[in-house]
C-alpha positions as CSV (number, residue, x, y, z in Angstrom):
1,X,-82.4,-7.3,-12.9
2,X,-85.5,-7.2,-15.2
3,X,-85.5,-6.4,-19.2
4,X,-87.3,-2.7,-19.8
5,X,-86.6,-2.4,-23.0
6,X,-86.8,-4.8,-26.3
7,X,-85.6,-3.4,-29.7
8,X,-86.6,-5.0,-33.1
9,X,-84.5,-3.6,-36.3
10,X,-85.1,-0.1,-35.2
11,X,-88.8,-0.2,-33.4
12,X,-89.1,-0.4,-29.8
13,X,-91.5,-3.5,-29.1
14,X,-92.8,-2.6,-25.9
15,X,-96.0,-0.8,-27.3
16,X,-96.0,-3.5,-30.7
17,X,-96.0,-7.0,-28.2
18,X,-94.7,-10.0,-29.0
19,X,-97.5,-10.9,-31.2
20,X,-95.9,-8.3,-33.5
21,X,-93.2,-9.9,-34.3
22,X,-92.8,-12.8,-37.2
23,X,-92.4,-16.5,-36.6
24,X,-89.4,-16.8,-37.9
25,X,-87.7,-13.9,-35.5
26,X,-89.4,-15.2,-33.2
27,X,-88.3,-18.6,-33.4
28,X,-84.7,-17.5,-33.7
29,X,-85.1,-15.6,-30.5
30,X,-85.5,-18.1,-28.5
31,X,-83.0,-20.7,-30.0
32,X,-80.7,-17.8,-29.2
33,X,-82.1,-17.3,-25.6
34,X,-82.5,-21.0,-24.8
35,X,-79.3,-22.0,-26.1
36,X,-76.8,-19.7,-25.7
37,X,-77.1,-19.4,-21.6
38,X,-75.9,-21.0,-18.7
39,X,-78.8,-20.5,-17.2
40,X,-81.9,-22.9,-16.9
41,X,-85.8,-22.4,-16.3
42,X,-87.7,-24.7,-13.8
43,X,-91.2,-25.1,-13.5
44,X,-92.1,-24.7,-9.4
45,X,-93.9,-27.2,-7.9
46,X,-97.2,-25.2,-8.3
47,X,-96.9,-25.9,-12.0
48,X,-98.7,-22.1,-12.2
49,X,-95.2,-20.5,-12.2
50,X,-91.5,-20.7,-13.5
51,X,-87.8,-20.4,-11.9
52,X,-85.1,-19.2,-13.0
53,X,-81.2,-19.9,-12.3
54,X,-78.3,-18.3,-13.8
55,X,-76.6,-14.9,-13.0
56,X,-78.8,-11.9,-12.8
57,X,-78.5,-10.9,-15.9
58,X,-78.9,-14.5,-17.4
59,X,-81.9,-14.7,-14.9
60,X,-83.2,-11.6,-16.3
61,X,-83.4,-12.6,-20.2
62,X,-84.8,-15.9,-19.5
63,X,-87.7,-14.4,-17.3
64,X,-88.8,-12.3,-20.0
65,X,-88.1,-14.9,-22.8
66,X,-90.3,-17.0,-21.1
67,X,-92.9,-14.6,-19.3
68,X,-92.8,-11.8,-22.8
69,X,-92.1,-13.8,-25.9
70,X,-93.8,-17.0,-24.6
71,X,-90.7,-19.6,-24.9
72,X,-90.8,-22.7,-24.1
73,X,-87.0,-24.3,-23.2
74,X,-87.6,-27.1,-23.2
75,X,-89.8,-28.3,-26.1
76,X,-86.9,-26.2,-27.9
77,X,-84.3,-28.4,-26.4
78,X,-85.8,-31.7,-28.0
79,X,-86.0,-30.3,-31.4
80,X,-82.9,-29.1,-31.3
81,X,-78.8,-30.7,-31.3
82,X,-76.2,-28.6,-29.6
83,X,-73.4,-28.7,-32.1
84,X,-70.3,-26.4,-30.4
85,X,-70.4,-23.9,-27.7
86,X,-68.3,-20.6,-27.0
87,X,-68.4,-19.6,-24.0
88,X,-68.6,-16.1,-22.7
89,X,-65.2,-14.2,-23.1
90,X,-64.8,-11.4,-20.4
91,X,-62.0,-9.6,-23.1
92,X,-64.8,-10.3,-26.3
93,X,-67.8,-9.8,-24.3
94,X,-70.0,-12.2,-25.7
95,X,-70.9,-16.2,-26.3
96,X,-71.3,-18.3,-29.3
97,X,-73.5,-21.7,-30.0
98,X,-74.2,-23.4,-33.1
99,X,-77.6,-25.8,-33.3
100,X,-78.9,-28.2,-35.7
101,X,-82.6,-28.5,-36.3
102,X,-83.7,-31.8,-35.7
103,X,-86.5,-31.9,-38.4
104,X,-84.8,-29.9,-41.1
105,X,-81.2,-30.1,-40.4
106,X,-80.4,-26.2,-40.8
107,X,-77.5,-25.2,-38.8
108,X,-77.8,-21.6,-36.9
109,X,-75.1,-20.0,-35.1
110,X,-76.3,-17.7,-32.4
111,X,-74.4,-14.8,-30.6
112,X,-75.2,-12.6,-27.8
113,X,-72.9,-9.9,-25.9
114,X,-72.4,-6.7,-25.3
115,X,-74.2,-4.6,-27.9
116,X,-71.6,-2.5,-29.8
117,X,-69.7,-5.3,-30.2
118,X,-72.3,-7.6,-31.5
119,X,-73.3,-4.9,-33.7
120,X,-69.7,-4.5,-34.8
121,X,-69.8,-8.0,-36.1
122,X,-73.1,-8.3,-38.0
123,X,-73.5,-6.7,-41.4
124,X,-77.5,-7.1,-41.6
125,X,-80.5,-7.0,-39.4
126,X,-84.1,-8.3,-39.3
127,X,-86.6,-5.1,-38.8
128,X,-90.0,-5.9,-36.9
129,X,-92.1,-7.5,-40.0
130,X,-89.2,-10.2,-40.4
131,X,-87.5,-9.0,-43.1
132,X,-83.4,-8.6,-43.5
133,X,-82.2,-5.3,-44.5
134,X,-78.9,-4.1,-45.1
135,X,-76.8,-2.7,-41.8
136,X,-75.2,0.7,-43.6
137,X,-73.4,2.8,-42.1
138,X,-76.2,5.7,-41.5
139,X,-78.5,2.4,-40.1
140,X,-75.5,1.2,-37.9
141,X,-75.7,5.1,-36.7
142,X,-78.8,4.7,-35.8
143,X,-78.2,1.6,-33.7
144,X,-75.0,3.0,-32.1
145,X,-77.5,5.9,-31.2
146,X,-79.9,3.2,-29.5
147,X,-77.8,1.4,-27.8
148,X,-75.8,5.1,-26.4
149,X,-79.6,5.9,-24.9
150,X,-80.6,2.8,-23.0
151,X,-76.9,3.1,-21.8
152,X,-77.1,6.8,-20.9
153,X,-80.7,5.7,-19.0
154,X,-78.3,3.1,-16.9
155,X,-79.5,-0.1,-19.3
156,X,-77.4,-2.9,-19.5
157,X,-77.6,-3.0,-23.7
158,X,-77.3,-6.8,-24.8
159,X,-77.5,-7.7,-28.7
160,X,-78.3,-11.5,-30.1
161,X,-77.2,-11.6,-33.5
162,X,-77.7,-14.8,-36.0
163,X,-76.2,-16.6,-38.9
164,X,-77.5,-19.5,-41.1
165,X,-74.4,-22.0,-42.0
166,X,-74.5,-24.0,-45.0
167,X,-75.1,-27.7,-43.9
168,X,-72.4,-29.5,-46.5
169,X,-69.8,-27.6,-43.9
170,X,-67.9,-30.0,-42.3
171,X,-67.6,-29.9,-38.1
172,X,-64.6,-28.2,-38.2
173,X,-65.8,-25.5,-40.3
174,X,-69.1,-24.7,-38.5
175,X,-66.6,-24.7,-35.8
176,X,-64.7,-22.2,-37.3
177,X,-68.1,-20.0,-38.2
178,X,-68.3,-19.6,-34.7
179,X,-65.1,-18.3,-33.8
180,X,-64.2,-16.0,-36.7
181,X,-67.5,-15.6,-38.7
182,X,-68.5,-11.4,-39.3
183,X,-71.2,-11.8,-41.3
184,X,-74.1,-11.8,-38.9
185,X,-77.7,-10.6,-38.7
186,X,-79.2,-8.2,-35.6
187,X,-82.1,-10.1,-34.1
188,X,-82.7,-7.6,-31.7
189,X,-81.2,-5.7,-28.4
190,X,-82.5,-5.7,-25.1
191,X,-82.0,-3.3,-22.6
192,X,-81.5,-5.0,-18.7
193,X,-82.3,-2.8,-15.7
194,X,-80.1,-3.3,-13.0
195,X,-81.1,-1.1,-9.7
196,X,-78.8,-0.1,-7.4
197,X,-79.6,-2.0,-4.0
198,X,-81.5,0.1,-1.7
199,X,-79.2,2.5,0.7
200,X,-76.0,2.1,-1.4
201,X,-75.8,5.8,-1.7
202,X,-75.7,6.3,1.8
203,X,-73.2,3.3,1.9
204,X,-70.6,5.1,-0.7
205,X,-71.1,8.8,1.1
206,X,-70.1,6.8,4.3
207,X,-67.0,5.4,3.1
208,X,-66.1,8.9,1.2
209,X,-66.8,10.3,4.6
210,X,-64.3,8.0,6.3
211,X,-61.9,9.1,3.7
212,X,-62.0,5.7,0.9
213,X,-61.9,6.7,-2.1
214,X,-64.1,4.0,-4.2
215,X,-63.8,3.1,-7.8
216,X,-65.9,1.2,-10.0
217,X,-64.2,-1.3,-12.1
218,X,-66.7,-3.2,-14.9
219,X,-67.1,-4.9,-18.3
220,X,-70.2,-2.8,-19.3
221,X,-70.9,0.2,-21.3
222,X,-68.9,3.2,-20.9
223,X,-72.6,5.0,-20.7
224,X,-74.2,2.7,-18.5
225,X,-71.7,2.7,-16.3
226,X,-71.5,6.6,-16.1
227,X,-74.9,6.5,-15.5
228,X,-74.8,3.8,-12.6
229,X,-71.6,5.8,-10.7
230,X,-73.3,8.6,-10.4
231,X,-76.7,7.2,-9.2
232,X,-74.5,5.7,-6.6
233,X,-72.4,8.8,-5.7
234,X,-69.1,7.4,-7.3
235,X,-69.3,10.6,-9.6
236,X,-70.2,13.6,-9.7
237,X,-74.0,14.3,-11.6
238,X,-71.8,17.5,-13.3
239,X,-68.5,15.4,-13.8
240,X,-66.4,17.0,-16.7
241,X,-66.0,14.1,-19.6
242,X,-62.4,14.8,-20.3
243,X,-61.8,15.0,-16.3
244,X,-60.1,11.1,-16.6
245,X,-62.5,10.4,-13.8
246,X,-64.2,7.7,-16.7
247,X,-61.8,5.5,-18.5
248,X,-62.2,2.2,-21.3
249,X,-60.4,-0.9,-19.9
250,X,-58.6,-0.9,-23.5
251,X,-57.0,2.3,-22.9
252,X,-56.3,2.4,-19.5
253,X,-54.3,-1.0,-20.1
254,X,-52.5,0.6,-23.4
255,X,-51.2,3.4,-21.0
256,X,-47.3,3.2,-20.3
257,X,-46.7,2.2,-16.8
258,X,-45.5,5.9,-15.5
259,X,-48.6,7.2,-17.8
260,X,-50.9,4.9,-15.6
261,X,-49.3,6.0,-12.3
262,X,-50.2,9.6,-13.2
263,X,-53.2,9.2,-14.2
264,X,-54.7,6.6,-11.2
265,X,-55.8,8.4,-8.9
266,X,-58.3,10.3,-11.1
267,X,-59.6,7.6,-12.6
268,X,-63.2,6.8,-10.5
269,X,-64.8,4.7,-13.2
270,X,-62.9,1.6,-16.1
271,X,-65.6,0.8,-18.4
272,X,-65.3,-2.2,-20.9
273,X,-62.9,-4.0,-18.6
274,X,-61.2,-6.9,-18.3
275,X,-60.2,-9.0,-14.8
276,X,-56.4,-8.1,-15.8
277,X,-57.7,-3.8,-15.1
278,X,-58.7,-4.8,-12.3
279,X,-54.9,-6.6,-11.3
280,X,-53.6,-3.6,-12.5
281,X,-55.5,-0.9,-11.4
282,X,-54.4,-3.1,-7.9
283,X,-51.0,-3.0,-8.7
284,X,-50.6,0.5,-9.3
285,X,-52.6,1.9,-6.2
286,X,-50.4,-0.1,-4.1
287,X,-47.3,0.9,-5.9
288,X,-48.4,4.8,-4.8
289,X,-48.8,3.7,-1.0
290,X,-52.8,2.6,-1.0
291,X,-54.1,0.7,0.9
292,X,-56.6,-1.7,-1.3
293,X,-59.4,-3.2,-0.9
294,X,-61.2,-5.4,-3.6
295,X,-64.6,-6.4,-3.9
296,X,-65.9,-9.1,-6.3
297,X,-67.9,-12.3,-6.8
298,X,-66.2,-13.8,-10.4
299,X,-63.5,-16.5,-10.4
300,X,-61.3,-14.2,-13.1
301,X,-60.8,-11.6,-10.4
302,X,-59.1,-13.7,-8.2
303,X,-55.4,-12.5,-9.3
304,X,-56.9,-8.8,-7.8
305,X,-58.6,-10.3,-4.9
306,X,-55.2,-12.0,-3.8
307,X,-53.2,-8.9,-4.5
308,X,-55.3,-6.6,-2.6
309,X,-54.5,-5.5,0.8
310,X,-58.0,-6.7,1.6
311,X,-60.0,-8.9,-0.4
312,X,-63.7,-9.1,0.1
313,X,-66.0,-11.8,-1.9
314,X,-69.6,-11.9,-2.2
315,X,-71.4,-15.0,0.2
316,X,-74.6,-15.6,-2.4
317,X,-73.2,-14.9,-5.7
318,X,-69.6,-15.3,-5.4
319,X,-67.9,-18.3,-6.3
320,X,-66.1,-20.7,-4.4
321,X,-62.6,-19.9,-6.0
322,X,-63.3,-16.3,-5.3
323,X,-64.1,-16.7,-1.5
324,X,-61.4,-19.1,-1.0
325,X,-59.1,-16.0,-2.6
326,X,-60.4,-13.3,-0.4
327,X,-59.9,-12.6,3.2
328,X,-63.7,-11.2,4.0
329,X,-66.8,-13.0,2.7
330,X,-69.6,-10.8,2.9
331,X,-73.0,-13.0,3.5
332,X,-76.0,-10.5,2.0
333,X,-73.8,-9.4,-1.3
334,X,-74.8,-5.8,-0.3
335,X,-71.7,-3.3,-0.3
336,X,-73.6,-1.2,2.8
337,X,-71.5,-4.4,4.8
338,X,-68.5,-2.5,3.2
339,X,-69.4,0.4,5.7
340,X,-69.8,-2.5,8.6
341,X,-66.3,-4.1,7.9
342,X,-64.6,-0.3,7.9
343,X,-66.3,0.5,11.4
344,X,-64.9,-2.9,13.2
345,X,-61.4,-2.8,11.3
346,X,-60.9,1.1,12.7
347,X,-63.1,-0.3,16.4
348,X,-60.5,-3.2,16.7
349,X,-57.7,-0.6,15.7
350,X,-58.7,1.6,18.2
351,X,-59.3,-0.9,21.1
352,X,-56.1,-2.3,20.4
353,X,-54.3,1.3,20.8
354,X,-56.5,1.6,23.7
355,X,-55.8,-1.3,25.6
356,X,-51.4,-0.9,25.1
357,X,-51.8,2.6,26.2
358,X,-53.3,0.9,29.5
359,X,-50.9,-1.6,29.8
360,X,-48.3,0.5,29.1
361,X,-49.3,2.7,31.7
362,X,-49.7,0.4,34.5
363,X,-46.2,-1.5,34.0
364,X,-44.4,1.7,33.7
365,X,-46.1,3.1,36.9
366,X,-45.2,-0.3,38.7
367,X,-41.9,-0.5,37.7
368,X,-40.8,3.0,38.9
369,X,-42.4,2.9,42.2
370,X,-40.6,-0.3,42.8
371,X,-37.5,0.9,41.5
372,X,-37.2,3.7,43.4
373,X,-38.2,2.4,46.8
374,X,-36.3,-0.4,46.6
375,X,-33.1,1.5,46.0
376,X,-34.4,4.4,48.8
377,X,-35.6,2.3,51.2
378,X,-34.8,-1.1,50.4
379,X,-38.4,-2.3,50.6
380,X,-41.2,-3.4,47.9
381,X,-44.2,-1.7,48.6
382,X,-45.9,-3.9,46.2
383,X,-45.8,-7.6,46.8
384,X,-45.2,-10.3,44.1
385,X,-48.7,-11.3,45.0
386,X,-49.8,-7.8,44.7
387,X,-48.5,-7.2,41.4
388,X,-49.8,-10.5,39.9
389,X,-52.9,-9.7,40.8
390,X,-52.6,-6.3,39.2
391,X,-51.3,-7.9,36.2
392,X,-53.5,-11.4,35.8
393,X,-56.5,-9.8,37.1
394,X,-57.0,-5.9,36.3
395,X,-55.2,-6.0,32.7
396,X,-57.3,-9.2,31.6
397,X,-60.6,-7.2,33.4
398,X,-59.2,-4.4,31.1
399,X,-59.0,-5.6,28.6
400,X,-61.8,-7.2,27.8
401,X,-63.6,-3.8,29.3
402,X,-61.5,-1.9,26.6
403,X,-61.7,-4.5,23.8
404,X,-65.5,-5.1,23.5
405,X,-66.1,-1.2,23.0
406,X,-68.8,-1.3,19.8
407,X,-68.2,1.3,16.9
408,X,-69.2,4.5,17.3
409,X,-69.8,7.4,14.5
410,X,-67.0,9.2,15.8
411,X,-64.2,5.7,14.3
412,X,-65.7,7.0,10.6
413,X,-64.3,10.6,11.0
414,X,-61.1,9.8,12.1
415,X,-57.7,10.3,9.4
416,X,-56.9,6.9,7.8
417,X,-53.9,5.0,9.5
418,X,-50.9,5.2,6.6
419,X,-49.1,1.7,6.3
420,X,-46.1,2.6,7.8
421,X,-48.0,4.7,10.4
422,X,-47.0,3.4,14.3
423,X,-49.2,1.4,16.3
424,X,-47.9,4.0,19.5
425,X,-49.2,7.2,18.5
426,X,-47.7,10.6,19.7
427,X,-50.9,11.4,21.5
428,X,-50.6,7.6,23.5
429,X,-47.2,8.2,24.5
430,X,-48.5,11.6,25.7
431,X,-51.5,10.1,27.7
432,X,-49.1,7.5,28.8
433,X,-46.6,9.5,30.1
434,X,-48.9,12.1,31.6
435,X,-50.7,9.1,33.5
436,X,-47.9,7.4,34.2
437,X,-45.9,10.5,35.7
438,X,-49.5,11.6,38.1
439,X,-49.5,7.9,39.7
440,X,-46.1,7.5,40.4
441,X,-45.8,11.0,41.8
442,X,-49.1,10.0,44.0
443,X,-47.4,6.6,45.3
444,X,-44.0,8.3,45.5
445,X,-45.9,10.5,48.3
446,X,-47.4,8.0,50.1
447,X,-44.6,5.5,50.1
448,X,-42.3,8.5,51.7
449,X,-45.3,10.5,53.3
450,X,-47.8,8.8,53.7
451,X,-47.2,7.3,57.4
452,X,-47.1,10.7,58.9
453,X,-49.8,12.4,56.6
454,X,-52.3,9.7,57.8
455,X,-50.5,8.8,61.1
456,X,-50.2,5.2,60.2
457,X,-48.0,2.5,60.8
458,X,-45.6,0.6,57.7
459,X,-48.0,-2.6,56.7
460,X,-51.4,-0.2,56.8
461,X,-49.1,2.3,54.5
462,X,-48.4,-0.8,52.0
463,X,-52.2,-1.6,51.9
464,X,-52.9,2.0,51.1
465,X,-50.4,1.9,48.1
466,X,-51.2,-1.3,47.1
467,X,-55.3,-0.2,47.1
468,X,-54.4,3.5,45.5
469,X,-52.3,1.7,42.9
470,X,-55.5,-0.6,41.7
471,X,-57.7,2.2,41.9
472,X,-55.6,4.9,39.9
473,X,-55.7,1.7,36.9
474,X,-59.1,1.7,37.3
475,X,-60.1,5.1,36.5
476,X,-57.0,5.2,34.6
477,X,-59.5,2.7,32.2
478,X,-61.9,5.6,31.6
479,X,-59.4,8.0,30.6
480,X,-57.9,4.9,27.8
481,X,-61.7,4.6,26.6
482,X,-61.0,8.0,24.7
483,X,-57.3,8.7,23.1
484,X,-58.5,12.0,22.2
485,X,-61.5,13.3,23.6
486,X,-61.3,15.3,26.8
487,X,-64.8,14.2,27.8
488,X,-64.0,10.5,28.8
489,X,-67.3,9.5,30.0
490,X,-68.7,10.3,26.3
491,X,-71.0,7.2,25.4
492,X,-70.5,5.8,29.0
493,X,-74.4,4.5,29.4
494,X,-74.0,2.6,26.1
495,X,-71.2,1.0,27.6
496,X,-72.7,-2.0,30.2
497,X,-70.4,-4.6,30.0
498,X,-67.1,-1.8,30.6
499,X,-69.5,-0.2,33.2
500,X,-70.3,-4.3,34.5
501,X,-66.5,-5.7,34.3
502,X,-65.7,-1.9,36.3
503,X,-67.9,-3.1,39.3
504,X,-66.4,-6.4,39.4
505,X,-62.9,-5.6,39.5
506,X,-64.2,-2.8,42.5
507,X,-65.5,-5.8,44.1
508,X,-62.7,-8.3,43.8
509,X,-60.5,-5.0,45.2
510,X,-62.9,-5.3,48.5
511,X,-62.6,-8.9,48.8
512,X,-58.2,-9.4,48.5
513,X,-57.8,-6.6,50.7
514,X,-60.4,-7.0,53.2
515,X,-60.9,-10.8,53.0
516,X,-57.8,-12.1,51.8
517,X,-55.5,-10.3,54.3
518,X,-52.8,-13.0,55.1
519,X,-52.8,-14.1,51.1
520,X,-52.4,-10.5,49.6
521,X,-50.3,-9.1,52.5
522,X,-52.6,-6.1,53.8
């Protein structure tokens, strides 16, 4: 984030400089920077150059304090006695400190917030020469008008306003200034630029191609935040303003419970908001049969991140309350690992499904062919060594063939999986069946005809079940890499290891029936 735009009273200072502006203002600038922050400003080991900590936006007023308007925190912070301290409030949108010169004992009580409501609570305002004028209504226009044109440019609009408290106040009532006091002076409003991270548009059109349906949720201007969606793909650049697709945190939490179920899924876009929109907007997608995920980094959304189906917390600015809350942390803070957590949920899906439609396959062909020559004949064509092996050694080779198959384009077009949507899908029960119903029919002939068709004797006719039965599960494994597709050799080269783990269970094949005679029975 980086401050692009600096407004004094009504002039835009980036033309003027900060030698423009008075001492005074200036002064009261940075006591407003410098103490009301959580932030802090390091010299680097250089000496040459400074570093900044904080959150990106704190990060970003302190740089330009320091690098624009020439502050210096700390010589400030020796001349100056920290009396009370408000800290920011996520439903009032701003933070409160009162100071006490050290040579001069004047008292100052500093705001800074979200610009309209700074604005709403100051009744004066220092223009660029230093002087205090009057904040009328036409002049509060004006500002409004300001602050509704860095917002429409996707500025994140911050105000610091000032008051001077009488000294003979006692504690208590300075205290009191802070919390309750109107009365306040416009130093100035900043407008913070906060890019969108490089490829996030590609990142939302991905997950609105896999069918997600992603909604912005923040405290900041209703403008801005218009603005930001729709450089990011959220909205649409011709999106009707009375569409609902853009709602205020204050009105969306006003609506009656059934008026909020109506209206969800339209809304895109709460501006203004508070952590409890974010819990509710939770609650109510849920309540229609969503699946949810939640993204966020602050300790006040942990109620949503627990409530979520999925929560996701950011590695590098996230806190630790909020990690500990969610279920994913992502590492780089970049929402393109959205897209990367949606393509191995659906891959480990989809192996999953694979793999039980395997399984499945070979116990039910097993079991039949068993079964029905054990009651015809009164013989098992398969050994209990036979079918161990079948079962310890192919289905753990096959799975871990089927299981390590890597995303492919193809997961991301696929319908979502509803919650109450079965694991066993029509189309696996046909694949199984189908499968199922071609081996057995093809053992079933050999168990009955296969000593005359290849004019061999009974033990030579077990071996060739026993070796058709491995070898119908493993090309049985090509048809399970694709539950749809008719092409089933699709992707195949990008495959090694299934193409690898393949060859080896060929080779152990070889080796128990030619090798391992008097063990496997052939």
């Amino acid at each position: 984030m980086k401050v692009t735009k600096f407004w004094l009273g009504q002039e835009s200072m980036e033309e003027r400089g900060s030698t423009s502006i008075s001492d005074n203002v200036l002064e009261l600038l940075h006591q407003g920077v410098s103490f009301n922050t959580t932030g802090s400003v390091y010299k680097s080991t250089s000496g040459s150059e400074f570093e900044f900590s904080g959150s990106p936006s704190e990060k970003a007023i302190l740089s330009w304090a320091v690098l624009e308007l020439d502050m210096d925190m700390e010589k400030l912070k020796q001349s100056c006695t920290i009396l009370h301290v408000e800290a920011f409030n996520s439903i009032k949108k701003r933070s409160g400190v009162s100071i006490r010169k050290k040579d001069d004992n004047t008292i100052n009580v500093h705001w800074k917030g979200a610009a309209e409501m700074a604005l709403a609570m100051c009744s004066h305002y220092y223009d660029f020469s230093g002087k205090i004028k009057v904040l009328d209504d036409v002049e509060r226009k004006k500002f409004d008008q300001m602050i509704q044109g860095m917002a429409v440019s996707s500025l994140r609009c911050i105000a610091f306003a000032h008051k001077q408290v009488q000294e003979e106040e006692n504690e208590g009532e300075q205290v009191n200034k802070i919390l309750k006091d109107n009365n306040l002076t416009l130093l100035g409003l900043v407008g913070i630029k906060d890019p969108c991270r490089p490829h996030v548009n590609k990142a939302v059109e991905a997950c609105q191609y896999a069918g997600v349906n992603i909604n912005m949720i923040t405290g900041d201007n209703v403008f801005t935040v218009r603005a930001i969606a729709t450089k990011c793909g959220i909205l649409e650049p011709n999106e009707d303003i009375n569409s609902g697709a853009v709602e205020e945190g204050e009105e969306f939490r006003n609506y009656t419970p059934d008026e909020r179920l109506e209206k969800v899924d339209k809304i895109c876009v709460i501006a203004r908001s508070s952590p409890f929109d974010k819990l509710l907007m939770v609650q109510c997608l849920k309540q229609k049969g969503h699946v949810v995920a939640v993204t966020s980094d602050g300790t006040n959304d942990t109620p949503a991140l627990k409530k979520a189906d999925i929560g996701l917390s950011m590695g590098i600015q996230g806190t630790e309350v909020a990690k500990e809350s969610s279920d994913i942390v992502i590492l780089d803070d970049n929402f393109g690992s959205v897209v990367t957590v949606l393509k191995w949920g659906r891959c480990v899906y989809n192996n999953i499904q694979k793999f039980i439609q395997f399984r499945l396959t070979v116990n039910v062909a097993a079991l039949v062919i068993n079964f029905v020559a054990t009651v015809s004949s009164g013989q098992v064509p398969l050994t209990a060594v036979q079918l161990l092996w079948v079962n310890l050694i192919m289905d753990t080779l096959g799975a871990l063939a089927l299981a390590t198959e890597k995303p492919s384009k193809e997961l991301m077009e696929k319908p979502l999986v509803g919650r109450t949507k079965p694991l066993m899908t029509n189309i696996m029960w046909r694949n199984l069946l189908a499968q199922a119903f071609y081996q057995v029919a093809v053992l079933l002939t050999l168990q009955f005809r296969g000593k005359s068709i290849f004019g061999v004797n009974a033990n030579v006719n077990d071996t060739l079940i026993f070796n058709t039965f491995v070898l119908c599960q493993v090309f049985n494994e090509f048809n399970a890499r694709k539950l749809k597709k008719k092409n089933v050799f699709k992707g195949i080269h990008g495959g090694k290891l299934f193409l690898a783990i393949i060859g080896i269970t060929i080779v152990l094949q070889v080796v128990m029936v030619e090798f391992l005679k008097k063990f496997a029975s052939t």
